[in-house]
C-alpha positions as CSV (number, residue, x, y, z in Angstrom):
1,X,95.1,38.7,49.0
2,X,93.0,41.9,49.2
3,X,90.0,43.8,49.6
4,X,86.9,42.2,46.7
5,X,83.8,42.0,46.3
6,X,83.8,38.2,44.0
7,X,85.6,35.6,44.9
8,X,86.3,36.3,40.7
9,X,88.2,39.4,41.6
10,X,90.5,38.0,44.0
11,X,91.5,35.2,41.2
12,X,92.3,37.4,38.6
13,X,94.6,38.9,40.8
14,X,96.4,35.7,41.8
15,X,96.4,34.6,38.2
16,X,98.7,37.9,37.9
17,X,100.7,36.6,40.7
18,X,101.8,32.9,39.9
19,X,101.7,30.8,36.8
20,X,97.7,29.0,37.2
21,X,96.4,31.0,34.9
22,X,92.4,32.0,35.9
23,X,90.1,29.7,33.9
24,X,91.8,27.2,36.1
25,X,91.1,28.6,38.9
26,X,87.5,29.2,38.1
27,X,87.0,25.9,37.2
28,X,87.6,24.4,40.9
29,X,86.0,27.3,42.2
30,X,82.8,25.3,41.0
31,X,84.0,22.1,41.0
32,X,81.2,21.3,43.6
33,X,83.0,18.2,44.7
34,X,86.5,19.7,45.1
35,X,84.5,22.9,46.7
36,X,82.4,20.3,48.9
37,X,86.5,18.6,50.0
38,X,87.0,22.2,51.5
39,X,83.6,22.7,53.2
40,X,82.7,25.8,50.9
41,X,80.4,26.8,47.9
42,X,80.3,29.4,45.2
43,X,78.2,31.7,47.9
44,X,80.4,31.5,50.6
45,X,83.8,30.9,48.9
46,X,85.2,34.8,49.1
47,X,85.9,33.8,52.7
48,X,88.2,31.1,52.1
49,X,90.4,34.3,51.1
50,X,91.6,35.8,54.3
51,X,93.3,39.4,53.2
52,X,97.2,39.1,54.1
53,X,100.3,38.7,52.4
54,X,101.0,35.3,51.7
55,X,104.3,34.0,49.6
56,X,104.1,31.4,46.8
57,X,106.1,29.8,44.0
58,X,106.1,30.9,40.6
59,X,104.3,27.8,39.7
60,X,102.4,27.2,42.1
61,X,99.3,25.2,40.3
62,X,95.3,26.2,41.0
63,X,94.7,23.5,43.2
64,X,97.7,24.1,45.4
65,X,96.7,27.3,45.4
66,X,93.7,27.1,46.7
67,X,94.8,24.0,48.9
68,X,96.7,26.5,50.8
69,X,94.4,29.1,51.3
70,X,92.3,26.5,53.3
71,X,95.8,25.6,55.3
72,X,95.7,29.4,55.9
73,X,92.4,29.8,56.8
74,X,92.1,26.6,59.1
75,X,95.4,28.4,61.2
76,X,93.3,31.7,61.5
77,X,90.4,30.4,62.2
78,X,91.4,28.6,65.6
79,X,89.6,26.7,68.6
80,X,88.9,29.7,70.6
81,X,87.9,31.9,66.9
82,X,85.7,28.5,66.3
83,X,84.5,28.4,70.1
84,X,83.2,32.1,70.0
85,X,81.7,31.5,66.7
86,X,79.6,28.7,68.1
87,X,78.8,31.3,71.2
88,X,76.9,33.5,69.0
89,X,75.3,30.7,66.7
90,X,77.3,30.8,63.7
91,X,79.7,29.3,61.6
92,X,83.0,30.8,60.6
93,X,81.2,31.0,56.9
94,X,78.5,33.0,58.7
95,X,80.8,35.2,60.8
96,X,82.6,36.3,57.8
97,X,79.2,37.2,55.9
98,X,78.4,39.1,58.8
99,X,82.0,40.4,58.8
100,X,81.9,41.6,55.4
101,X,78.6,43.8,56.0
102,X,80.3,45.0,58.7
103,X,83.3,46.1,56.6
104,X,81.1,48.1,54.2
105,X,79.4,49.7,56.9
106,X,82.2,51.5,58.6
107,X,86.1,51.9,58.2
108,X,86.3,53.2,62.3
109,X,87.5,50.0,64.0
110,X,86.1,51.2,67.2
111,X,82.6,51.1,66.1
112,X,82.8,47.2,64.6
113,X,82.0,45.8,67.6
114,X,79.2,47.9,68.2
115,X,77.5,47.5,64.9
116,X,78.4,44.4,64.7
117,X,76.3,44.0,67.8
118,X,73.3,45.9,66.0
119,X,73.2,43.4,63.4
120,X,73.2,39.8,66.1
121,X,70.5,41.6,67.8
122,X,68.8,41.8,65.2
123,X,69.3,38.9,63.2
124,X,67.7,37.3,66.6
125,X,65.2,39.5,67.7
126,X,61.7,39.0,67.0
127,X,60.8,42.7,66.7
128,X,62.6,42.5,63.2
129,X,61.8,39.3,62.2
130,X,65.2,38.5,61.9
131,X,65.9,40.6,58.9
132,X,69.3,42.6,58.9
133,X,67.8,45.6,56.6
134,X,71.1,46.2,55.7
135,X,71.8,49.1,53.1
136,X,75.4,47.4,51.9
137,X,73.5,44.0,50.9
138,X,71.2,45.9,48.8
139,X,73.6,47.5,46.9
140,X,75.9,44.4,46.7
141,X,72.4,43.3,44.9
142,X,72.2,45.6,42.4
143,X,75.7,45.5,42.0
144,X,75.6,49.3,42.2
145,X,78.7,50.6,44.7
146,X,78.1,54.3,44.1
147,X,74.8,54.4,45.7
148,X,75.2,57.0,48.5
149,X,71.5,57.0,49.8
150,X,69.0,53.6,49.7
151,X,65.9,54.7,48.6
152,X,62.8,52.5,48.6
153,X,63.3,52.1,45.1
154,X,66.4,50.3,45.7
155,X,65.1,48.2,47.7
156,X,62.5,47.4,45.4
157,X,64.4,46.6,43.0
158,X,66.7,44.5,45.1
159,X,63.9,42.4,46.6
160,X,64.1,39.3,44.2
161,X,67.9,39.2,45.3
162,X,68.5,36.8,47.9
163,X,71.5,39.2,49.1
164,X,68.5,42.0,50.0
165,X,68.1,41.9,53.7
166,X,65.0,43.8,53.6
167,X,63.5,40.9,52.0
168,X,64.9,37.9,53.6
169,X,64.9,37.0,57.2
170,X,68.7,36.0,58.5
171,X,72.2,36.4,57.0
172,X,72.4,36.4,52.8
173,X,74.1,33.5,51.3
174,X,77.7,34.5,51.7
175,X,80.0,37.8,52.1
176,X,79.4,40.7,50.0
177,X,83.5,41.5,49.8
178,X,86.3,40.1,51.8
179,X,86.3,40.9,55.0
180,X,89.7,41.7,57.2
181,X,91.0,40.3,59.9
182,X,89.7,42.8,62.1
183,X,86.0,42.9,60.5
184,X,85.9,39.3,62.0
185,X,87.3,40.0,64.8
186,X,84.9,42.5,65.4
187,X,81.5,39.9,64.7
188,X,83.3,37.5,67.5
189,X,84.1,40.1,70.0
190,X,80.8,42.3,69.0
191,X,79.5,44.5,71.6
192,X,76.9,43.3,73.8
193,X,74.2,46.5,74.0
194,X,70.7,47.1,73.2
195,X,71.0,49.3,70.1
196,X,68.8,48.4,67.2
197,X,69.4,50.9,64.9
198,X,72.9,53.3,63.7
199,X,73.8,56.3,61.4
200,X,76.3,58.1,60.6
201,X,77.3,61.0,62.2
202,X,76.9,64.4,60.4
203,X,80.3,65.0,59.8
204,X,83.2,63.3,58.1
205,X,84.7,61.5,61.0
206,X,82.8,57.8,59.7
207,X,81.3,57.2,63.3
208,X,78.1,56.0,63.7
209,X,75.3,57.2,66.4
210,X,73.6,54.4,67.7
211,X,69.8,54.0,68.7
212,X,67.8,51.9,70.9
213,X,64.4,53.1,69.0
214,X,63.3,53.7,65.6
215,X,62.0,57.1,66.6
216,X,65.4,57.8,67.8
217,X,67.2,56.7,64.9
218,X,64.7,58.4,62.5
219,X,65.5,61.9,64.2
220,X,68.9,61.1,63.6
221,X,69.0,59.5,60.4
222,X,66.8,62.9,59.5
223,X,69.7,65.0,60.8
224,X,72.3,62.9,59.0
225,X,70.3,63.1,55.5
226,X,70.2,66.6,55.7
227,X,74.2,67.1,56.3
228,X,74.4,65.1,53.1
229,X,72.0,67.3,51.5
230,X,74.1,70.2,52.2
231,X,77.6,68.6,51.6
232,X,75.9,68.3,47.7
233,X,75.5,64.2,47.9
């Protein structure tokens, strides 16, 4: 199991692996009552998938399949994983859709924690009602991955999604891609900080520069748009 977007994506590449062929496999995916026996939905299902390498027999059928994905998850997602989840208000559904923006926002481990932080104070802060206004979730909306720059128009467009976090107060309804190990990690362990804002640094190293204002983060948001300008994005 690896990195996707859909929870379609990550069956047509177990339907490559082992003899269920995919319509199978789709068709429990929204079997609501077989989905409702493993405490998932169409939304949230991508994080039943926990990226790793797993090992299965030939012919293996879909419903064992997916049987032991929820075996897998349930080990992963232990007492103390659950017990820090319920610390920070969410389930492990929620922690892995928190995850997976997380993922898209960064591939520099070191600064998960840190934006993962961004986003919890946010998603409970009344100064932004609770909305993430998170530039990966608009994209994900439009299903549009080569986006380098959200513009307002994006967002516009976006705004009848209920994956646009400029929109819609809280977390969307599920993950926007698998997220790894470490992305939810990162959302249990976050850091605790008063930064409200991030950007990227202008340079290719992928870390972020964090921000405690909007002012603040405009200035450097301004610097960062203009490196991009220049680089020819």
């Amino acid at each position: 199991i690896k990195f996707a977007r859909h929870y379609e994506e990550v069956l047509r590449l177990v339907s490559e692996k082992i003899e269920a062929p995919y319509d199978d496999l789709y068709t429990l995916c929204n079997d609501r009552d077989f989905m409702d026996s493993l405490g998932f939905n169409k939304a949230n299902i991508v994080s039943l998938f926990v990226p790793d390498t797993y090992e299965f027999y030939w012919n293996t059928s879909a419903r064992k399949f997916l049987l032991r994905m929820k075996k897998e998850y349930d080990a992963f997602w232990t007492d103390a994983r659950r017990e820090k989840a319920r610390a920070i208000g969410l389930s492990p559904q929620e922690v892995a859709t928190l995850a997976s923006i997380v993922n898209q926002e960064t591939t520099v481990d070191s600064d998960k924690p840190k934006i993962a932080g961004v986003y919890l104070n946010r998603l409970h802060s009344n100064e932004t009602g609770g909305k993430l206004q998170a530039d990966p979730t608009i994209k994900f909306a439009l299903n549009d991955f080569d986006i380098k720059r959200v513009y307002n128009g994006h967002k516009e467009r976006a705004s009848a999604s209920p994956y646009s976090t400029y929109e819609h107060r809280g977390l969307p309804p599920g993950p926007i891609c698998t997220p790894s190990k470490t992305d939810i990690d990162a959302v249990l362990n976050y850091t605790h900080h008063n930064y409200f804002y991030f950007c990227a640094q202008p340079n290719y190293s992928g870390k972020s520069n964090f921000s405690t204002t909007f002012a603040q983060h405009l200035r450097l948001a301004t610097e960062y748009q203009k490196w991009l300008t220049k680089e020819g994005y």
